[in-house]
C-alpha distance (Angstrom), angle and dihedral (degrees) to the residues before:
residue distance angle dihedral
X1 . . .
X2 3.71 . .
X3 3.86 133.5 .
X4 3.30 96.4 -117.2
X5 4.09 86.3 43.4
X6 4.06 89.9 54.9
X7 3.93 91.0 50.1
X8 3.67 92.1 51.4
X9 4.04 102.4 49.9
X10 4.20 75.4 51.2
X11 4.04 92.3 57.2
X12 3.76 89.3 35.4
X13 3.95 90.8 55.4
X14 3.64 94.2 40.2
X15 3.87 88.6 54.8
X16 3.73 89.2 54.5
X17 3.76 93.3 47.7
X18 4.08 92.3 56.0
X19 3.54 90.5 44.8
X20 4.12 130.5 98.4
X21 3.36 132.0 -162.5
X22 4.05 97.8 42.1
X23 4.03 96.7 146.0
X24 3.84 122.2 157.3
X25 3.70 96.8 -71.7
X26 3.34 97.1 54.9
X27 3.87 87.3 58.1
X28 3.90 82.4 50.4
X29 3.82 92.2 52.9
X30 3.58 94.2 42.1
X31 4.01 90.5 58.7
X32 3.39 96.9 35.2
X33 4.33 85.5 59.1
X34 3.77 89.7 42.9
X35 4.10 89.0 53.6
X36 4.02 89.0 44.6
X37 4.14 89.0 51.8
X38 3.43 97.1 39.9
X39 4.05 88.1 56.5
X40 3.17 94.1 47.6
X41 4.32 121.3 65.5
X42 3.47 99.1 -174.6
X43 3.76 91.2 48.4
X44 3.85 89.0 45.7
X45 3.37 96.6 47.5
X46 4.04 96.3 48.0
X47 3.68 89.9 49.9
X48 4.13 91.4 47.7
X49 4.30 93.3 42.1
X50 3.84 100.6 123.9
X51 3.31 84.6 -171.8
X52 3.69 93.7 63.8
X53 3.68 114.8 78.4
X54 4.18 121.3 -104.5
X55 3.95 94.8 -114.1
X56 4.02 86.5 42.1
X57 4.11 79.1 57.3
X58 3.58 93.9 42.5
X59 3.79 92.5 49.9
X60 4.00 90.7 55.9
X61 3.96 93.9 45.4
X62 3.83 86.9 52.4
X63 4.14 93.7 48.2
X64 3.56 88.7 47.0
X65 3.54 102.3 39.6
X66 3.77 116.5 14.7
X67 3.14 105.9 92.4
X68 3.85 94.9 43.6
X69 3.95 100.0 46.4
X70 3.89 122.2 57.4
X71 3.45 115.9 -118.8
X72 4.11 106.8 -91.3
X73 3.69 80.5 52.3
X74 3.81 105.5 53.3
X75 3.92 86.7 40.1
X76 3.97 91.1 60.6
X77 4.15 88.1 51.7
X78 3.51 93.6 47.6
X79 4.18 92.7 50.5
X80 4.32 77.2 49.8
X81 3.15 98.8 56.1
X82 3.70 99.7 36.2
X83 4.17 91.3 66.5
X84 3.86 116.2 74.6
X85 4.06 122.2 -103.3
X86 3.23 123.2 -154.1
X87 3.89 88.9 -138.1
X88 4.31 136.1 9.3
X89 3.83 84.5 -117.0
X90 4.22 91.9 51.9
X91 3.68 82.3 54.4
X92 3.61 99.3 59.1
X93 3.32 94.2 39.1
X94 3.95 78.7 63.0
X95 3.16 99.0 57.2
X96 3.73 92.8 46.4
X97 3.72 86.7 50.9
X98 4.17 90.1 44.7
X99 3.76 87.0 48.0
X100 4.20 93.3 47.7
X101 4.11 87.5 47.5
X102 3.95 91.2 50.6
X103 3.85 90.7 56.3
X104 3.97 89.1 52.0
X105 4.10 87.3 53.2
X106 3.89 88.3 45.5
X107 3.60 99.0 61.0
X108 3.96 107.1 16.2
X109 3.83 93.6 168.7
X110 4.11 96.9 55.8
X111 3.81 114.8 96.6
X112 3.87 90.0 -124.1
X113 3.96 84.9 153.1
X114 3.64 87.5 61.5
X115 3.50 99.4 32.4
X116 3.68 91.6 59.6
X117 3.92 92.8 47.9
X118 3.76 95.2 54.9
X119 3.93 90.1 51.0
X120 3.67 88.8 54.2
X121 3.55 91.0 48.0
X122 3.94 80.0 49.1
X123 3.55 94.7 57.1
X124 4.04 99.5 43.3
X125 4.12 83.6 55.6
X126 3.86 93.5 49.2
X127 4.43 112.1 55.1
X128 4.07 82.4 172.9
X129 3.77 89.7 55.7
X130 4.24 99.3 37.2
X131 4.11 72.8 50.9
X132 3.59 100.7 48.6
X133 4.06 100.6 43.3
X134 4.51 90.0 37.6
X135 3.50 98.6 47.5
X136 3.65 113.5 118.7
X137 4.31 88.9 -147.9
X138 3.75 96.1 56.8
X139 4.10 119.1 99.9
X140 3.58 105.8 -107.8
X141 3.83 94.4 -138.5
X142 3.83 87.5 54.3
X143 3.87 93.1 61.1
X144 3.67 91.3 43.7
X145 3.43 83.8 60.9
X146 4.19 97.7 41.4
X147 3.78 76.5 59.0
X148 3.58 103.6 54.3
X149 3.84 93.9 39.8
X150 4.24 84.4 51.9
X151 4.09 97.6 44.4
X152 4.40 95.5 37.7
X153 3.40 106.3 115.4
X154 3.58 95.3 4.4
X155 3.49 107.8 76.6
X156 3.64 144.3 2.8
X157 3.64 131.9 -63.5
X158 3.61 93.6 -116.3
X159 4.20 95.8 57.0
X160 4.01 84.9 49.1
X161 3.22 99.4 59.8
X162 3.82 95.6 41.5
X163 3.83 86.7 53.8
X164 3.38 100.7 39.7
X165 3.97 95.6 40.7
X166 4.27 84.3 53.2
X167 3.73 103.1 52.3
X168 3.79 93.0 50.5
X169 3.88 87.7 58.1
X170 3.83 108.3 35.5
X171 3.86 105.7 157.0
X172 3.36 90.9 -156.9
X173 3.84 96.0 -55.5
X174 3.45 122.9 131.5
X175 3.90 113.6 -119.1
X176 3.94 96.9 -117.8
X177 3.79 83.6 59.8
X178 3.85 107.0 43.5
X179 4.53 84.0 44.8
X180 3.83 85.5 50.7
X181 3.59 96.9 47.2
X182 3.74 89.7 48.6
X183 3.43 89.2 56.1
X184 3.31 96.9 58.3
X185 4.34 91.7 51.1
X186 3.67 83.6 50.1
X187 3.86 92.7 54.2
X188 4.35 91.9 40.8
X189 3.83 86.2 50.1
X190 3.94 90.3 53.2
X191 3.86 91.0 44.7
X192 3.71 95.9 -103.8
X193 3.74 148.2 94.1
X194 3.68 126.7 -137.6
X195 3.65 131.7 -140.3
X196 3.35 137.2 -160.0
X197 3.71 114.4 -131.8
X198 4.30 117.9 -162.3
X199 3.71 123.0 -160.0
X200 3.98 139.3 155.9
X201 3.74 92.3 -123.0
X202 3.98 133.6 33.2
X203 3.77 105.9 -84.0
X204 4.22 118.3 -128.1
X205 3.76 115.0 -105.3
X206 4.20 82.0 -120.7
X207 4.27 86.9 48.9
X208 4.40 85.0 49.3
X209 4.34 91.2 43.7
X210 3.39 87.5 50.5
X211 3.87 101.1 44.6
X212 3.71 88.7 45.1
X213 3.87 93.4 52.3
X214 4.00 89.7 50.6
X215 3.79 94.6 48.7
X216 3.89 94.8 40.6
X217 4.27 85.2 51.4
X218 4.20 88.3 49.5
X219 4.19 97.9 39.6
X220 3.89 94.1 35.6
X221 3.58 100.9 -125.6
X222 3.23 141.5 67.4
X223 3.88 120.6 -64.6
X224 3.67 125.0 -149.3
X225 3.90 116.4 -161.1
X226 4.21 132.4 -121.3
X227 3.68 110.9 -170.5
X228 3.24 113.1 -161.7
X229 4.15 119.6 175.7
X230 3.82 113.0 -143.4
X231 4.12 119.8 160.3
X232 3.37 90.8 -155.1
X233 4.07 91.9 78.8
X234 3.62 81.4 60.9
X235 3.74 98.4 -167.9
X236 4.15 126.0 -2.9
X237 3.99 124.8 34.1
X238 3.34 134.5 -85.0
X239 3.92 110.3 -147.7
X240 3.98 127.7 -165.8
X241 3.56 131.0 -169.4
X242 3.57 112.3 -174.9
X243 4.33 101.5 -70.6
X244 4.01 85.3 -6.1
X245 3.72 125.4 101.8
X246 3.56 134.9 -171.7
X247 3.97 114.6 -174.7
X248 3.56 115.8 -170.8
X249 3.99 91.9 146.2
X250 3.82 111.0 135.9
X251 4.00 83.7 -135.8
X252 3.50 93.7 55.1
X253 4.15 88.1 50.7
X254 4.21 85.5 45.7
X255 3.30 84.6 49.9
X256 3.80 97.8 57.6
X257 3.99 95.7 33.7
X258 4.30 86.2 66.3
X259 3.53 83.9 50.9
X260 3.31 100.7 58.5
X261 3.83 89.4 36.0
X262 3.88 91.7 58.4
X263 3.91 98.1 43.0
């Protein structure tokens, strides 16, 4: 990710944080314009012309979109367009990440963190689904609605839409990675990070509290917790934080005993 990339997402978020009115359809609108520029390389490339002035920018976003999108909406893709991207494609992954944040402000209550997580977890237990939703044959609108018909009733509107907004548009991402980053948004948007905590056997509610007040006192913020039961780590954890990772499995110290054994 570029410089001018970094400074962007910043203006883009700030934009979102001064605005009113962002409610679950907005979030809608805002992914369904990120799909339409993203399909489109002239469009993506008018909207991402440095060269091009900001109200030239504005002026295409309002052609294009204005009389689709309600107001808050179109607002929020001018402000996107009107920073500078180091590339068309950092751009739509803007307004992908714009759209992803807007969901989190529409429904602050719903575990979307957690919602997102378990589909993951979903999706690593299920080859015939991670097949299904990243296959580059299927019709997009048809996983969108796999998704929907998975998530109804089982989480909140918010995570749907995330998920379901994603796997129509993978860039050549797999879907465990473009949930996993939007879990991450979701938790920078609500002032926190998550982590995702690995263990042989299912960790106490006191064991998580506790875990999550240690890491929130070393990262300075808070820390929201991602069990995840794996046998492998025998006994121990093994904690990540986004590129961060804390191994205290006893495999992983097994591991490096027979190492230093055989050299």
């Amino acid at each position: 990710m570029g410089s001018a990339t970094t400074q962007a997402l910043a203006g883009t978020t700030a934009a979102l944080g001064s605005a009113s009115g962002v409610d679950i359809d907005v979030a809608r609108e805002l992914f369904a314009a990120a799909r339409s520029v993203g399909d489109t390389s002239a469009l993506s490339g008018a909207l991402a012309d440095s060269a091009a002035a900001p109200a030239a920018r504005a002026k295409v976003v309002a052609d294009v979109f204005g009389a689709a999108l309600r107001p808050v909406s179109v607002s929020l893709l001018t402000a996107a367009v009107s920073e500078r991207w180091s590339s068309a494609s950092d751009m739509v992954d803007g307004l992908e990440e714009l759209a992803i944040r807007a969901a989190a402000v529409a429904e602050p209550a719903a575990p979307v963190e957690d919602e997102l997580f378990r589909f993951t977890r979903t999706v690593a237990e299920n080859p015939e689904l991670e097949l299904a939703l990243g296959s580059r044959l299927g019709d997009a609108s048809a996983k969108g609605a796999l998704v929907d018909t998975l998530l109804t009733g089982r989480s909140s509107e918010a995570a749907r839409l995330i998920v379901s907004s994603l796997v129509q548009q993978p860039r050549e991402r797999r879907v465990r990675q473009l949930v996993a980053n939007a879990m991450r948004v979701v938790a920078d948007q609500r002032g926190r990070t998550v982590a995702t905590v690995s263990s042989a056997a299912p960790l106490s509610d006191a064991q998580v509290q506790r875990l999550s007040a240690t890491l929130s006192k070393r990262y300075g913020t808070e820390v929201a917790i991602n069990t995840v039961v794996d046998p492998a780590v025998i006994g121990g954890v093994r904690v990540q934080i986004a590129n961060d990772v804390i191994d205290a499995s006893v495999s992983t110290r097994l591991a490096e005993l027979r190492q230093r054994l055989a050299g």
